[in-house]
C-alpha positions in Angstrom: 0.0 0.0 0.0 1.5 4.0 -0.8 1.3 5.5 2.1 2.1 9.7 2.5 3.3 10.8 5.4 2.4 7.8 7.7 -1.4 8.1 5.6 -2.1 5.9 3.0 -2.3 7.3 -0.4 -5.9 7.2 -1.3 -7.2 9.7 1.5 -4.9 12.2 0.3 -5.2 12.0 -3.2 -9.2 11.7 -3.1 -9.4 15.1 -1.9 -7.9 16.2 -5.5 -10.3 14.7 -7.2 -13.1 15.6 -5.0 -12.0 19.3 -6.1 -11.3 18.9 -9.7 -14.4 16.9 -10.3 -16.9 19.4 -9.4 -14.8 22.5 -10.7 -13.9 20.9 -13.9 -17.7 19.8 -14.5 -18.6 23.5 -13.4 -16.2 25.0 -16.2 -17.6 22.7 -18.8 -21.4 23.8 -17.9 -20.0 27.2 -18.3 -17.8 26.9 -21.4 -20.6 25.7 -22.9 -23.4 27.6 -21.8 -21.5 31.2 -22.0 -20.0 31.8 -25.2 -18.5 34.8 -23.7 -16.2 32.8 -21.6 -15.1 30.6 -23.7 -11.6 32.5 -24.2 -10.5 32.6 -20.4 -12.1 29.0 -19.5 -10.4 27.3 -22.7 -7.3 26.5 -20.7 -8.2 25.8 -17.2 -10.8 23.3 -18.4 -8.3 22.3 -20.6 -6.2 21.7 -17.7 -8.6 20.7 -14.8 -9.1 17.8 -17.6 -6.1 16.2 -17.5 -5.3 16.6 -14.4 -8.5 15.3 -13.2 -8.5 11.9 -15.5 -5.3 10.6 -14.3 -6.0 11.7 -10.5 -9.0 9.8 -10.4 -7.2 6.7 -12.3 -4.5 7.5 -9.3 -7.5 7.5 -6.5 -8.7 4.5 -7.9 -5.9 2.2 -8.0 -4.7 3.5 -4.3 -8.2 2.8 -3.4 -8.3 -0.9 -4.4 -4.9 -1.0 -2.1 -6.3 0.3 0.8 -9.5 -2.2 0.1 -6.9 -5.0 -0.4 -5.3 -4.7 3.5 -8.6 -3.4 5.5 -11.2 -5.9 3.7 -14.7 -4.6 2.7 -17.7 -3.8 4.3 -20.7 -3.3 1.9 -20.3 0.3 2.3 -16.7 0.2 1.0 -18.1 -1.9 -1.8 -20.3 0.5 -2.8 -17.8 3.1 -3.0 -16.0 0.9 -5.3 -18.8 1.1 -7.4 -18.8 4.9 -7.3 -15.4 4.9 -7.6 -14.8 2.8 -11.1 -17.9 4.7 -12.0 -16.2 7.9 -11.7 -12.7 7.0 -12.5 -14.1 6.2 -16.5 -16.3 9.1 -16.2 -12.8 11.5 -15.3 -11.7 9.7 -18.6 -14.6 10.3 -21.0 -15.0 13.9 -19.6 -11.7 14.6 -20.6 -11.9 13.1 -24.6 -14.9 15.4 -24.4 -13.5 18.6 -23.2 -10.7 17.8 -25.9 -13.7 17.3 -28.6 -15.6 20.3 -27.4 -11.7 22.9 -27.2 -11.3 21.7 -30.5 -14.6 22.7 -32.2 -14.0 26.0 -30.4 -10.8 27.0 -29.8 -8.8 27.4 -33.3 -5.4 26.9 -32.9 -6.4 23.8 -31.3 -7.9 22.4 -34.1 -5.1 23.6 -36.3 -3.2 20.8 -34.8 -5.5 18.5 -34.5 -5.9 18.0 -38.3 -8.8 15.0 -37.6 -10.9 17.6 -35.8 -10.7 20.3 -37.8 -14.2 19.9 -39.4 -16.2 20.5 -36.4 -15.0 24.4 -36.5 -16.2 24.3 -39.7 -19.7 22.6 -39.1 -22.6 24.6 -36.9 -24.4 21.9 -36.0 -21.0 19.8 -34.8 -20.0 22.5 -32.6 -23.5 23.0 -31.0 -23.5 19.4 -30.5 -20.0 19.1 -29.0 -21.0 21.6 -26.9 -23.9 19.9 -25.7 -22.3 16.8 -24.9 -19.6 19.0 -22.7 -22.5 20.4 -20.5 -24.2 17.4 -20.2 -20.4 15.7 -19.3 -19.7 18.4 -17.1 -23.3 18.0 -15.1 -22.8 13.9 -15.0 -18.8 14.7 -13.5 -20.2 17.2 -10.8 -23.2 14.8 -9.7 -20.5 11.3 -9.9 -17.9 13.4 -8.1 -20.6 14.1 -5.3 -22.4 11.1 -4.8 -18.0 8.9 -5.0 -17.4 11.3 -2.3 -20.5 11.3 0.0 -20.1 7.4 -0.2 -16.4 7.0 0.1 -17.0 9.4 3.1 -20.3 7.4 4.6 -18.2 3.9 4.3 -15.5 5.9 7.0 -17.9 8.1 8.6 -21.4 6.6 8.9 -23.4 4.3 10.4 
């Protein structure tokens, strides 16, 4: 098991995901709801993104370690769940943030040959948009409802 500081790994690192989560869903719901801040969110979300994806990979694994030497109550379990849920969710979200930068932000697309198009198309922007909100929303709400459980499988009853 990684332990920090005497503490094992995962209750450290949970905490940065419990943080980026919510804050990199909030900047999606933003980007694309409010086309005017689109130029100062593109690279924090950008950002938040990947740091969130392999945090929560990070979270995950450290998790299954600290499962492996305390066992597993049906609480834990449940986090578990939550846990692989969000750790593929962290992933997705960031493919779509990259899909939604890129049919917004141009120089992005300049080097991303492939992805080019959806600057060019209406509809593919709108709907890369789209899918970044609704990404954004499902991140914020996994993020919440991994961390109330990870903390109810310490903390409750």
């Amino acid at each position: 098991m990684v332990l920090i500081g005497g503490l094992p790994a995962h209750i450290l690192l949970v905490h940065g995901v419990v943080v980026f989560g919510p804050l990199a869903g909030l900047g999606a719901v933003v980007y694309g709801l409010a086309g005017r801040t689109r130029r100062y969110l593109a690279w924090p979300l950008g950002v938040l993104a990947l740091v969130l994806a392999p945090l929560a990979l990070v979270a995950a694994a450290t998790g299954e370690q600290l499962q492996a030497t305390r066992g597993a109550t049906d609480a834990i379990q449940a986090h578990a769940r939550q846990g692989d849920i969000l750790k593929m969710t962290a992933v997705v979200f960031f493919f779509v943030v990259v899909l939604m930068l890129a049919a917004t932000v141009a120089p992005l697309a300049e080097r991303i040959p492939a992805l080019a198009a959806l600057q060019r198309s209406r509809p593919a922007r709108i709907a890369s948009l789209a899918l970044g909100v609704l990404a954004g929303l499902f991140v914020m709400y996994q993020s919440v409802i991994t961390g109330h459980s990870g903390s109810f499988s310490v903390w409750g009853g």
